[in-house]
N, C-alpha and C positions, 0 to 999 in steps of 0.2 A: 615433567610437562608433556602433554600430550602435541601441543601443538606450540611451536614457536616461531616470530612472523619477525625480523628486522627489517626495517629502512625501505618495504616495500612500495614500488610504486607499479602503476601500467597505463602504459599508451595506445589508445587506437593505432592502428594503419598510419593513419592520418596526423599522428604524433599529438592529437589533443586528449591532453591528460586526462584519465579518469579518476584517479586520485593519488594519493601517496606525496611524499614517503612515510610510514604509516607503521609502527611496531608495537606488537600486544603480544600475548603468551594466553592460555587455556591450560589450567591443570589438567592432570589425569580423572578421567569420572565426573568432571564437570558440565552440566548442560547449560549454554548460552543463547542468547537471542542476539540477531544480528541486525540490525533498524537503519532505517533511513529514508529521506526521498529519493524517489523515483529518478533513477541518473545516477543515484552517489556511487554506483559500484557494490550491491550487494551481491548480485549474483556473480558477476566477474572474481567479485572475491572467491565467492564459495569453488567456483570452477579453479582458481589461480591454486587452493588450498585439495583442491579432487585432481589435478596436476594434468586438467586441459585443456591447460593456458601455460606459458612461461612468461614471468614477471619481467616487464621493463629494468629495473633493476630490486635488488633484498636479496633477499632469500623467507624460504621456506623449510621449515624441519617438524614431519610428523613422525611420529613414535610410531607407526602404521600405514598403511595404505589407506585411505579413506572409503568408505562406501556413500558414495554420494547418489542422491536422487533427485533430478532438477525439477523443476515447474512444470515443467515441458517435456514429456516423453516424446521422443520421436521417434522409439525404434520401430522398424516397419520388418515386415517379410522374415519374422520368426514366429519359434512357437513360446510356449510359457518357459520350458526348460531351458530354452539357449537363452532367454531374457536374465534368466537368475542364473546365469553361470555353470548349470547343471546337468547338461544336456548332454558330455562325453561321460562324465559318472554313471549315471543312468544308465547308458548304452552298455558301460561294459557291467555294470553291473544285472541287467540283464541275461546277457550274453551271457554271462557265468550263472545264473542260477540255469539258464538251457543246455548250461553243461559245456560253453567253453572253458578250455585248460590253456587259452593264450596267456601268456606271461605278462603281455602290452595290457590286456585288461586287467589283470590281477594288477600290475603298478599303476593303474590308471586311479585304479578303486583305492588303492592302498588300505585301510580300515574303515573307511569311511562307506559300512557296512549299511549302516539306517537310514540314507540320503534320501531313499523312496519316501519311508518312512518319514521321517523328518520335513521332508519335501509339504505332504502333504499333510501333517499337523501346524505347520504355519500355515497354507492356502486357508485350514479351517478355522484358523483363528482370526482370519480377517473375514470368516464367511465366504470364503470362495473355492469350498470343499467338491461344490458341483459342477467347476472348471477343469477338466481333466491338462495335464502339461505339457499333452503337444495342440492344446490348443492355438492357433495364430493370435499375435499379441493385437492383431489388426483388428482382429472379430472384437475388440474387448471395449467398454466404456471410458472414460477417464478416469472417474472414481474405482474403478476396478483395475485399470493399468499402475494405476500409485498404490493399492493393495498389493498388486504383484511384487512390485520392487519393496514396499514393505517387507511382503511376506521374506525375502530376500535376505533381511536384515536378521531373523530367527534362524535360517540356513545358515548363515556365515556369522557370527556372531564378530562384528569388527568391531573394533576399540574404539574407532574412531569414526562420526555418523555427522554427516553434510547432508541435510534437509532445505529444500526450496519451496515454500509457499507445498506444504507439505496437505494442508485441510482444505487445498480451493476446490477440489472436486468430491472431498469426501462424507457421505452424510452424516446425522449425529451421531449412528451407533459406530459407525467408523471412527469420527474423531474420538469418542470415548476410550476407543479401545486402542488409538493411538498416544492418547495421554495415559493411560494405563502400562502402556510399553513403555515408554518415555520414563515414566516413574517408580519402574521395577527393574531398566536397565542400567549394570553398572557400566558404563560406554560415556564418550567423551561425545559431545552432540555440540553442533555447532547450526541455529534453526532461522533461518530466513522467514520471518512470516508474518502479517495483518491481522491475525487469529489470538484475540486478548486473554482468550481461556488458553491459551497455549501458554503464550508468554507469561503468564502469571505462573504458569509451571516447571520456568525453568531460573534457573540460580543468579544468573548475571543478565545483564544489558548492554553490549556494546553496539555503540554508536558511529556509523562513519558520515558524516560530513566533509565540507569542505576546505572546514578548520581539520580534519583530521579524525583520529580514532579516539573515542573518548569512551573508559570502563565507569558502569554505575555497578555497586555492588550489594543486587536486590532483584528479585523479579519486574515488569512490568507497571504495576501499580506505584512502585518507590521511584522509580525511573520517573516516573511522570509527576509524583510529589515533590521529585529533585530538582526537574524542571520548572514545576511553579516556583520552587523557590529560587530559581537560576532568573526565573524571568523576572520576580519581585524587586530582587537586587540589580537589576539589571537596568530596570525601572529607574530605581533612586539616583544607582549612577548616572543616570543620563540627565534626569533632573541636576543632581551637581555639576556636571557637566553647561547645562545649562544656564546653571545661574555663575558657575568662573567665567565664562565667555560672555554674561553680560557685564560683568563686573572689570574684566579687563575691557572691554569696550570702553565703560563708562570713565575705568582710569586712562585711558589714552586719547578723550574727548577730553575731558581735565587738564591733562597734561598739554593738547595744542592750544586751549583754549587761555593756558597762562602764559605758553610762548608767545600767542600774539598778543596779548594786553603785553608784555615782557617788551614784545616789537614796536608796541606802539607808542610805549613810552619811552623808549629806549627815540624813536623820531624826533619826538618831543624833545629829548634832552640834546639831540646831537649837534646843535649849535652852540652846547655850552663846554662841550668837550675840548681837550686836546684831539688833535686830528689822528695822531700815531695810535693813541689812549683808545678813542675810538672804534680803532678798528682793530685793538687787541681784544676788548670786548666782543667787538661782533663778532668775531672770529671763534672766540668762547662758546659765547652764545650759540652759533649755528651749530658744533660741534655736539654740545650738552641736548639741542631739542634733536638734533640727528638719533644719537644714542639713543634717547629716548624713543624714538620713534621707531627705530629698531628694535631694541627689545619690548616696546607693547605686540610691535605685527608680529615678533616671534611668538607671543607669550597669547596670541588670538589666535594666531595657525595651526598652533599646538591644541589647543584648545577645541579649535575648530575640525581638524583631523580624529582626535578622541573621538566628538561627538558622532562623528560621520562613521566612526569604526564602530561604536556602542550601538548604533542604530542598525548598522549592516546587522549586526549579530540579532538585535529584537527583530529584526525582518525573519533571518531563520526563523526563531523561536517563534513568532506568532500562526496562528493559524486561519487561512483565511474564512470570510464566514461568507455563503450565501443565503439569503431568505427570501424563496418566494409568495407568491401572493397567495391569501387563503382562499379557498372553492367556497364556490357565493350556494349553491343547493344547502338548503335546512338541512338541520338533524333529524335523522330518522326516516329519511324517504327511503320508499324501496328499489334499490337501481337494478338487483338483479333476483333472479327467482330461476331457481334448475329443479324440472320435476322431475325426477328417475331416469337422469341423463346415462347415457355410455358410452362409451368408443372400444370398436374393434380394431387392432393392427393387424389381426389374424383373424378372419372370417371364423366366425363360431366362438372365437375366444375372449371374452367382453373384460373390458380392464379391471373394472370394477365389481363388484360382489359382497352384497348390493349394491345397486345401482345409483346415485349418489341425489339427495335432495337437502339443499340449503336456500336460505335467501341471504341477499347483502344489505344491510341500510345504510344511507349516509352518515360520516360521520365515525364510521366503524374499522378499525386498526387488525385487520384479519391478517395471519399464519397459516401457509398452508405446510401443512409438515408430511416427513412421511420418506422413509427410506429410498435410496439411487432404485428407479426402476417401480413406481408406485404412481408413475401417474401426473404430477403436479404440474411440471411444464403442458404436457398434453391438455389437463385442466382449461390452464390460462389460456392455451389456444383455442380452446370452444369456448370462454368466455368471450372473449375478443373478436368471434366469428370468422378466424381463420381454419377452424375444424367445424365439422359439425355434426354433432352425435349422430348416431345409428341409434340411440333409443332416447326417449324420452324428450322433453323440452323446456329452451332457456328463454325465457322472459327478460325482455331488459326495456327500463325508460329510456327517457333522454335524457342524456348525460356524454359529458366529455372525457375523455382518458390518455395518460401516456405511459406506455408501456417503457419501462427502462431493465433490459436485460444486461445480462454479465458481459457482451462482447460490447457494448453500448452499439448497437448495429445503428441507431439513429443521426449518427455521428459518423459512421464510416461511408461516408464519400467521396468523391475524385476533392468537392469544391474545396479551397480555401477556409480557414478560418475565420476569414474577416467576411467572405460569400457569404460561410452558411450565419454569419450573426447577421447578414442583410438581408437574407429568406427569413427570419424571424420579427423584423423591424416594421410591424404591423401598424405599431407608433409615428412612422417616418421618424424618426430621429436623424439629426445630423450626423455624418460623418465620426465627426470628433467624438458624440457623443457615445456613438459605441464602442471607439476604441477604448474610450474612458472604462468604458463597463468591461470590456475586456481587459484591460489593463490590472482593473479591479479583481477579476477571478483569476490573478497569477497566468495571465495567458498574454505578455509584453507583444509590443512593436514586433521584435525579432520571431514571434511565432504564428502573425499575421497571413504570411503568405507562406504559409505549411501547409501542405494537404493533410483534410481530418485522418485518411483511413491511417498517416503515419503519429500519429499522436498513441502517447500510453494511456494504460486506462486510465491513473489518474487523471491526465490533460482530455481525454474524452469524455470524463464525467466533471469536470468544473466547466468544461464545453457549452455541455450542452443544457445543464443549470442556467447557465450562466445565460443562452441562448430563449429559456421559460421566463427568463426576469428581463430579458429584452422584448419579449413577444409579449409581457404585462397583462396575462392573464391564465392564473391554475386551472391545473383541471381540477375535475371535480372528484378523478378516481388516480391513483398515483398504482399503476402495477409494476412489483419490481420481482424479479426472477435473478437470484443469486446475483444483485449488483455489486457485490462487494468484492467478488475473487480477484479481479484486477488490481487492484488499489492497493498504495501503499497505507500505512498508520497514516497518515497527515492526510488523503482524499477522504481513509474513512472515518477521520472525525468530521470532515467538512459535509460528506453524506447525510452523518447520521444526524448532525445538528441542524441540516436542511429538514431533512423529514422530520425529524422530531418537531420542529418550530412549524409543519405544515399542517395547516387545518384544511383537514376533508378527509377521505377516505382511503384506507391504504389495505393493500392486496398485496402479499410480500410472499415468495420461497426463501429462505435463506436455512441455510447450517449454521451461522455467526450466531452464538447466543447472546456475546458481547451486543452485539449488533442488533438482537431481534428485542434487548433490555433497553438498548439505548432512547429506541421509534417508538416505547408504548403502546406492543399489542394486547390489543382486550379481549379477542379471543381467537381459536384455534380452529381451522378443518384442517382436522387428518383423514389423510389415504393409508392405507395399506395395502400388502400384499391382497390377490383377487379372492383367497382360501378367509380371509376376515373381512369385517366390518370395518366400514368407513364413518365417521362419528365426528358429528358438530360439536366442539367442546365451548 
């Protein structure tokens, strides 16, 4: 076994649990996905197992040292070489090809003759061959800082590989050539991630919740077939459930209702009794409806307990759903027209080549694609008129738009959650009424007086859905820019089944193929690098 986890648990500071106690194993060469919502502890785990946490109580036993890469780079104030561990090699390895004979450098190097080398046939494998290694990790993108540490993984070749949310910043040719690695390495992988083309590429599924760690054994796609059938059954039982707890009701309404006929004749008769005889009887009597009446309230409690247990558990399993309203403009209007637009960030040096001419019509499910560094955010902001070309020019009608980016920035402000759904209540709706609709998009009482800017990205995008279906009116252009890198699985099916169910017009960046299958796009503008052609497909 590469990795083996007993009885583990961990506690905040604050001693409120985040999960446990929790015990699974990973063979050797195994590639796993690690899932869950948002809170369950997935990345605490990955860190508890990268050994930059110490577990409340278990243990932990890897065959290795892990090479972990988080979500979240935050290294600052290095170059590429000290990032990847490689920065004293290097050194003395130069040093001795200019002819030191120190001994400190010869044991530094020890054989590890090819590091330059080798150095920079992984940078070239991720494409980032024209990043020399003392560059500062600062100067670098995101999708180029998780190449780095990638590239990392071809230097060191470790056994054992801790991935977080590994594709949120990386474009297709990258995630390509990450599933390509993935698939050719013999390496123990353990993958944090919302990226269904990934997950379908690796071996197992474990699951943490708050029932615990649960193993499916199958990629991504089985996992979720395992689950409709976890929820189908799950279903029925609750139906049986249902009908014992009406069925004991009905016997224990039965049962009082022959004690008191029981009682009433027993009135009836009590002046023909003996008096002793009497209240041997009655004595009987009260004992036998007692019993009885105990064992139904036990035999409903039980009953009633079950069903309350069956249900907590369909509450996990389901997913909520929102749908809003469809955009009232016809099919086929023209909302946008770009003549030989461009934008310089460097005087003289125009992004595009040529210079980019499309129109939008209503109604139309556009992809802009196109490699880190081509363009497409920059795009979106000259649509939107927060840029404005240096050449050419953008037509637009009227028409309405909400722009939903990956930080959800619409969403991060000081106010309240229960504020910002009262800035959107254009309806005056009562009070109650929006808690209700909050209540409904998984955002409870208890989350009411949070500030948005501390919500995750899932809870900022059922947010702020949730806040379009209070304000009861679509737009009429839906522009999204990588919404989906925040999100756990469970926001982005709620996403994708938003957009997909939304009629009007959508303007999407995304890398999620999963994701861009899900919305039905009907067609494509690509950018490219400024050396090629830009092409309406």
């Amino acid at each position: 076994m590469s990795i083996i986890v007993s009885d583990l648990s961990y506690h905040y500071a604050n001693q409120d649990l985040v999960f446990g106690p929790i015990s699974f194993s990973v063979a050797s060469d195994r590639k796993v996905s690690l899932i869950g919502h948002n809170g369950a502890g997935k990345t605490t785990l990955l860190r508890l197992l990268a050994g930059e946490l110490n577990p409340s109580s278990g243990n932990i036993v890897c065959s290795s040292t892990p090479y972990y890469i988080p979500q979240r780079i935050g290294v600052t104030g290095i170059n590429i070489a000290q990032a990847l561990s490689v920065a004293e090699k290097m050194n003395a390895f130069h040093a001795i090809v200019s002819g030191s004979i120190s001994q400190s450098d010869y044991d530094l190097l020890a054989e590890d003759w090819d590091i330059e080398s080798r150095c920079y046939s992984a940078l070239d494998y991720w494409n980032l061959s024209h990043i020399p290694l003392d560059t500062p990790v600062d100067f670098l993108s995101g999708g180029e800082k998780t190449k780095v540490f990638l590239a990392g993984l071809m230097i060191h070749k470790p056994s054992v590989i801790l991935l977080d949310e590994p594709t949120n910043h990386l474009d297709g040719t990258a995630r390509e050539l990450l599933y390509e690695y993935i698939g050719q390495t013999k390496a123990t992988f353990v993958v944090v991630s919302h990226d269904i083309s990934l997950l379908n590429r690796l071996d197992f599924v474990f699951e943490l919740s708050s029932q615990g760690m649960a193993r499916y054994g199958g990629n991504y796609d089985f996992y979720k077939e395992q689950k409709s059938i976890e929820t189908s059954a799950l279903h029925e039982k609750i139906q049986v459930e249902i009908k014992n707890l009406r069925e004991a009701r009905k016997r224990a309404l039965e049962v009082a209702q022959r004690q008191e006929k029981r009682a009433r004749q027993g009135e009836k008769n009590k002046m023909q009794m003996v008096r002793i005889l009497r209240k041997t009887l009655l004595n009987r009597g009260e004992n036998t409806s007692a019993r009885l009446h105990e064992k139904h309230a036990r035999i409903m409690q039980e009953s009633q307990e079950n069903l309350s247990d069956l249900r907590r558990q369909q509450d996990s399993l389901c997913e909520f759903r929102i749908d809003v309203q469809d955009a009232r403009l016809h099919q086929g209007k023209r909302l946008i027209s770009a003549h030989d637009i461009n934008f310089e960030y460097i005087k003289g040096t125009p992004l595009w080549n040529p210079s980019l001419n499309f129109d939008i019509f209503s109604g139309e499910r556009i992809r802009i694609t196109g490699d880190n560094g081509t363009g497409k955010t920059t795009l979106i902001r000259l649509l939107t008129g927060e840029l404005a070309p240096v050449q050419g020019e953008i037509k637009q009608s009227d028409f309405s738009y909400v722009f939903l980016d990956q930080e959800y920035t619409r969403v991060c402000t000081d106010l309240t959650v229960f504020e910002l759904a009262q800035q959107y209540n254009r309806t005056h709706l009562q009070d109650h009424e929006l808690k209700i609709r909050l209540n409904r998009a998984l955002l409870p009482y208890t989350m009411w007086d949070k500030r948005c800017m501390t919500l995750s990205g899932g809870e900022k995008m059922r947010l702020y859905l949730c806040c379009l279906m209070i304000f009861d009116q679509a737009p009429d252009l839906f522009i999204l820019d990588e919404p989906t890198n925040n999100l756990d699985l469970s926001g982005l099916a709620i996403l994708s089944q938003t957009i997909r169910n939304y009629r009007g017009t959508l303007l999407v960046i995304s890398h999620d193929a999963h994701f861009i299958h899900e919305i039905g796009i009907t067609r494509e503008l690509k950018l490219t690098l400024p050396d090629s052609a830009s092409e309406l497909m």
